[in-house]
N, C-alpha and C positions, 0 to 999 in steps of 0.2 A: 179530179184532183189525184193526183198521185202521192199515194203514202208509203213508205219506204221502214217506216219505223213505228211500231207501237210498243206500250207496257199492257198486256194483259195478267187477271188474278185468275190462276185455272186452280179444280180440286176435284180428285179422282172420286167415285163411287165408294160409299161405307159397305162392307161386308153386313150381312144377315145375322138378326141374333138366332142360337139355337134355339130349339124348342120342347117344351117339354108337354109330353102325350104318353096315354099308355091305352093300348088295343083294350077296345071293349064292341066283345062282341056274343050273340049268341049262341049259349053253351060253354063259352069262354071265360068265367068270368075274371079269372087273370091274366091274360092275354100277356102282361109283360111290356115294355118303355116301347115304342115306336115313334116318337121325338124325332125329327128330322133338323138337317143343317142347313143352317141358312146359307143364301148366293153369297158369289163373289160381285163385290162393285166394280160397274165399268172403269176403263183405264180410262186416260186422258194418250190419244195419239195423234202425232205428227205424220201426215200424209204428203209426199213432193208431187206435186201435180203440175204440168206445165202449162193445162189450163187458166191459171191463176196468175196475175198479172200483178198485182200488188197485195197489200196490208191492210185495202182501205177497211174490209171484214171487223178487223179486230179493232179498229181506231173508236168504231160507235159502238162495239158491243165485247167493251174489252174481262166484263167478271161472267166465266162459262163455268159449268161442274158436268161431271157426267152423272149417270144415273146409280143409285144406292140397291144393292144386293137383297130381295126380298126375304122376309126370315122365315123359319123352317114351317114344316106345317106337319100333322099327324100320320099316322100312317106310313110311317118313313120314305117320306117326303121332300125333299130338298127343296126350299127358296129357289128360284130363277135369278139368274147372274143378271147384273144392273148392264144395261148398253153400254157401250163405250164411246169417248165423245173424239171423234174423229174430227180433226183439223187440218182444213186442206192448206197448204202455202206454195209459195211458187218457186222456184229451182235458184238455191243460191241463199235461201234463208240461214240465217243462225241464231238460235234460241241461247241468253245470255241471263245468267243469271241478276236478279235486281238487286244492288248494294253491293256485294262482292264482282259482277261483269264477267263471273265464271262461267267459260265455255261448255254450256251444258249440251248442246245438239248443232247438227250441221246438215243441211238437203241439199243436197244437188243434183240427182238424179231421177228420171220421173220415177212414178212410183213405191220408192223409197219410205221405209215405215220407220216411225222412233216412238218408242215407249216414253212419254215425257213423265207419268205420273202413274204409276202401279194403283187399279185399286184395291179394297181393300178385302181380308181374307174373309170368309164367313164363318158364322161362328157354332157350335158343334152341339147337339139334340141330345136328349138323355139318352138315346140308345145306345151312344157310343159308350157309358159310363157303367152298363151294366155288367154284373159278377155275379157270382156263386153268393157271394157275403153280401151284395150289396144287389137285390132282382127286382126293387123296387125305387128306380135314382128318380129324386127330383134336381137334378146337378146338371147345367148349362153352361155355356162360355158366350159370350156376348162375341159380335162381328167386331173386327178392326176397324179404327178407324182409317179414310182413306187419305192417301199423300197431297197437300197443297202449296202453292206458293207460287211466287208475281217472278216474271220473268218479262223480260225485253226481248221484243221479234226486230232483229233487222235484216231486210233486204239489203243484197248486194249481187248489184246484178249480172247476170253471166251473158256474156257477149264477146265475138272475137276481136271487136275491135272497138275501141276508147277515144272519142274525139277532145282534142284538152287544147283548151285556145285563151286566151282574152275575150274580156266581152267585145261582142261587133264586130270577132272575127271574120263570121261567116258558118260557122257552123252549124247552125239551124237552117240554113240554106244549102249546104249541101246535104245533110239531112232528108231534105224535100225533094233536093233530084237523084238520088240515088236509092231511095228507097219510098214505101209508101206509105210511112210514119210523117203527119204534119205540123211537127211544131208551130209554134206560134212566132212570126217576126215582123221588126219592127225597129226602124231607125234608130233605137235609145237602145243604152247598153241595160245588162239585165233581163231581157226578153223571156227567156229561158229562166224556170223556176223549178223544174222538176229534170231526172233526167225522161228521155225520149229513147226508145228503143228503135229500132224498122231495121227491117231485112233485107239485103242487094240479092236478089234473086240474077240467077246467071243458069238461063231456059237452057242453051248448049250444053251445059255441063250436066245435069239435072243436080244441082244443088247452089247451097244460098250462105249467104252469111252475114253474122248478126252484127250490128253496129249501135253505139251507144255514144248517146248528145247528150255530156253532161251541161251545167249552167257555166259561166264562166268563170277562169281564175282571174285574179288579180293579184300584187303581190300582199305579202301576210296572208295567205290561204291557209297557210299550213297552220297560223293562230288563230284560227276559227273568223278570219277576216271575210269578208264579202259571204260567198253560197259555197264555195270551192270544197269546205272543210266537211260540211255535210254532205256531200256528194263523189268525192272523191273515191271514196272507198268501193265506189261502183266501178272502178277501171280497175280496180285491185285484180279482178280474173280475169282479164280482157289479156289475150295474147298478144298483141300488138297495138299500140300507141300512136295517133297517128297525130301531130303538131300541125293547128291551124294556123300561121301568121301571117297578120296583115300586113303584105311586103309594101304594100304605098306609103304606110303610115299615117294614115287618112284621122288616126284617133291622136295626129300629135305627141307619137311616139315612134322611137327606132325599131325597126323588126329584130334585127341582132338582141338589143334591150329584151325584145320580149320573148326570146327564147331562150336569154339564157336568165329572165327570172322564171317563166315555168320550169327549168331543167331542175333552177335551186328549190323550188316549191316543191315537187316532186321529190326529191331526194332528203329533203327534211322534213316531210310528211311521213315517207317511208322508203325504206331501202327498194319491197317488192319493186315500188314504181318503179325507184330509179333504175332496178336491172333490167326493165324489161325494153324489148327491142323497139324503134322509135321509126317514124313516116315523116318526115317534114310537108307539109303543103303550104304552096308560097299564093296567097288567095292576091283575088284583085287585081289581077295583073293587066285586067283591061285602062286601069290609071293609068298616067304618064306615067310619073314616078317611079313603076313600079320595077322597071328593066333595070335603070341602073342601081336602082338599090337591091334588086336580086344581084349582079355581078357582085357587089360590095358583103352582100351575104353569104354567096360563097366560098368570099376567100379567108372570109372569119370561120365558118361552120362546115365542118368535112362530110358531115351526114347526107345522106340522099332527100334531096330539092325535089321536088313536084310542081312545075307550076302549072296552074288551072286558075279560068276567074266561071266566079258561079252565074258574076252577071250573062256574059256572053256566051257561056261554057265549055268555055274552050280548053279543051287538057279532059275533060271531063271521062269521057272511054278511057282515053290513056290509065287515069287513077285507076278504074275500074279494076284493070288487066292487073295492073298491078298489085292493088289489094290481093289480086284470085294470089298471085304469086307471093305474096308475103304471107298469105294468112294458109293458102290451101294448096300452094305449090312443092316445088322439091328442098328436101331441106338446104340443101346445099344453095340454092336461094335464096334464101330467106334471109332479113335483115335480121344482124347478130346484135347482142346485149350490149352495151357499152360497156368499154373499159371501166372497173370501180376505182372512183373517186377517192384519194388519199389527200389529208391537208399536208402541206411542207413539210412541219414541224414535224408530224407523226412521219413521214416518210425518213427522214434524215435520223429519227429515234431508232428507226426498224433497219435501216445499215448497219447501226453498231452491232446488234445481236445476232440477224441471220445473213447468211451469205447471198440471199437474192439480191440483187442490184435495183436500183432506183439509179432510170434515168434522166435524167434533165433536157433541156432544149440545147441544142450545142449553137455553139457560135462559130462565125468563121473568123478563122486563125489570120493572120498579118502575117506578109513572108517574114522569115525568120524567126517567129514567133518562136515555133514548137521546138527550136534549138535551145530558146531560151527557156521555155516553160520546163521541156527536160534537163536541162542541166538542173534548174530550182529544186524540181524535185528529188533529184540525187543530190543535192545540199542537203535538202530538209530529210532525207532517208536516214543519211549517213550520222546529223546532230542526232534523231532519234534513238539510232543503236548505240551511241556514246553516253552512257549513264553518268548522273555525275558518282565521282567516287564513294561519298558516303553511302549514298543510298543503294549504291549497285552493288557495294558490299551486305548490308543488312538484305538485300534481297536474295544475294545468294547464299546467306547464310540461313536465311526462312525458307528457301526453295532445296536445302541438303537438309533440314530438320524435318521437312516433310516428305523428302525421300524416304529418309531414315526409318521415319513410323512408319509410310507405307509398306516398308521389307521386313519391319517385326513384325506387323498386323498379318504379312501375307504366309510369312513363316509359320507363323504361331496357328489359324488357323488351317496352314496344311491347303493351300491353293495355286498359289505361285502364280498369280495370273500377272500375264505382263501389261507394262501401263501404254495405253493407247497415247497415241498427239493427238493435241488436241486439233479440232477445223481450223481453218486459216479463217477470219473474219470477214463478213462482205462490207463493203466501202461503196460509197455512194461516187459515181461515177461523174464526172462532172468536166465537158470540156469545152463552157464557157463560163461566162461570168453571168450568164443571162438566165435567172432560170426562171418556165412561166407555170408548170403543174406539174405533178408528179404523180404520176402510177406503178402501185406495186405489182412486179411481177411473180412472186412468190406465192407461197401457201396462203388460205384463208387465214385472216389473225387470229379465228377462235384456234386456230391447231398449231400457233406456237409456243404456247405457254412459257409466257415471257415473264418473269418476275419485275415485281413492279422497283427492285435495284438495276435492273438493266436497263426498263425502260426512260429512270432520268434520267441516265447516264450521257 
């Protein structure tokens, strides 16, 4: 059974109490404090090991401690430090705090070491306390106590590449011939309950690359609907994306339908997904069905098509080569991010303030048209610079009163600087009537700091 997430209660080692001693020995008979300090208690540590393949560890034996600091002993002496309780997890972990979900540690690499819980200090033997004024201490300090608390382990697996389908797609069957991982399959959707890891070993090359079978989405994944929402977050590192869909329709569904609800699932789950670069595989294509509904697919969806069926296996090398190119080839190969997604509304907000352009789909013009569209809009240019009188007076007389301050204010502190024009405004570009999606092409929106009067505008 594959576990992916557990709640363990971990608690570091207590420090050693000091000790109090004094040398007796003979001839001696005041020898003087020799009180020794007690250990330090073992820490609590996170070790990345790639040997380690899940969580299942901490699922049945989730309350561990390490070992407590023994206390001092005579003779000046020192306690031995408590062991340290070493906790191996597999590459890709992240330790989360329980109640607050604060990012407290993260593994990815083998070997990789994290101090999850400091133990604790030990505590100090009359020797330390002795003086001139004071040659006879009975005065100790007790060990610390050691750091504890419950933390959430989740796996999230690291793989180069994400299989993200509908149930019944097929991807537990490719799975099985591309790698030597076996999931489990079976005519009913759901099959898959865990994800599946296996490796495409590629002997020519001397090297491999990893692949991961989550369970299937359906829609509502992203509201914790069907297995998707718990799983998902395994393709979160995966470099590449690869879309299984079932081009026959064999589940009494559209394939168009069901790729563009994985695209929406993805993208309202999390952005990561949605930028990351995408694979289409068009499965089943040994159906009848299945050709003309791939022609009708691609002239809805621009992305790169694969068709392979896993029954017969045909396409099957083809993908191969392909993955080595997408995942381990030249970059300039490589399948690129998708354009980000703007809604309408938000895009036609973000003409008014920046001068990036937002284009539309264009339409084609009817002869004569564009004689007439341009003359309208040298109508409507021309109404626009005609203010009506009242107001174009009070505006010029707000636009000389703020002249005004600004040449006392510049005077007065002694600067003179002259006033810039301001940018000409961007306008949304629009030369039809049809429009189907909109992409910004401008700066990221955290880096326009738009005030929220511009943006209802």
């Amino acid at each position: 059974m594959f576990i992916d997430e557990a709640k363990v209660v971990l608690k570091s080692g207590d420090g050693g109490h000091g000790c109090v001693s004094f040398r007796r020995e003979k001839f001696i008979p005041k020898g003087g404090p020799d009180g020794g300090n007690g250990g330090k208690g073992g820490d609590v540590i996170l070790v990345c090991d790639r040997n380690e393949g899940d969580l299942q560890a901490y699922r049945w034996q989730p309350h561990r401690r390490a070992r407590n600091g023994a206390p001092g002993m005579g003779r000046q002496c020192a306690g031995p430090d408590g062991d340290d309780l070493i906790l191996p997890v597999p590459p890709g972990t992240q330790v989360l705090e329980e109640g607050t979900h604060r990012l407290v540690a993260e593994l990815t690499e083998h070997g990789e070491r994290v101090v999850l819980l400091a133990g604790g200090k030990g505590g100090l033997g009359n020797m330390n306390f002795k003086s001139s004024v004071n040659q006879a201490p009975r005065r100790t300090t007790p060990g610390y106590p050691g750091e504890e608390g419950s933390f959430r382990i989740v796996l999230k697996t690291i793989a180069d590449i994400g299989l993200v389908g509908y149930p019944n797609a097929g991807k537990s069957t490719l799975t099985n011939l591309l790698t030597a991982a076996r999931p489990k399959m079976a005519p009913y959707p759901f099959t898959t309950l865990h994800v599946n890891v296996g490796v495409i070993d590629y002997a020519d090359r001397f090297d491999r690359i990893v692949m991961a079978d989550i369970p299937g989405l359906i829609e509502g994944a992203h509201e914790n609907r069907g297995l998707g929402h718990q799983f998902l977050r395994h393709v979160e590192r995966c470099s590449l994306l690869v879309f299984i869909i079932d081009m026959a329709g064999s589940e009494n569904r559209e394939p168009w339908d069901d790729h563009r609800i994985l695209e929406r699932e993805l993208r309202l789950y999390s952005p990561i997904l949605a930028a990351k670069p995408r694979i289409i595989v068009a499965n089943k294509m040994d159906l009848p069905a299945a050709a003309a509904k791939l022609k009708k697919f691609q002239e809805r969806v621009k992305d790169l098509v694969i068709p392979i069926s896993c029954y017969s296996q045909e396409g099957i090398q083809e993908f191969r080569e392909k993955l080595w190119a997408a995942v381990k080839g030249p970059v300039e190969q490589r399948p690129k991010s998708p354009a980000p997604y703007v809604e309408p509304a938000v895009a036609k907000r973000l003409a008014k303030v920046h001068p990036a352009k937002v284009v539309a789909a264009k339409a084609k013009a009817k002869p004569g048209e564009e004689g007439r569209q341009a003359g309208r809009q040298e109508s409507r240019q021309e109404s626009q610079a005609r203010p009506q009188a009242g107001q174009g007076r009070r505006q010029e007389a707000a636009c000389e009163e703020g002249r005004q301050a600004g040449r006392e204010a510049a005077s007065a502190q002694g600067r003179g600087q002259e006033e810039g024009r301001p940018g000409e405004e961007g306008g949304l570009e629009v030369a039809g009537e049809e429009e189907v999606s909109y992409f910004f092409s401008g700066p990221p929106l955290s880096s326009l700091n738009l005030r929220d009067s511009e943006l209802r505008q």
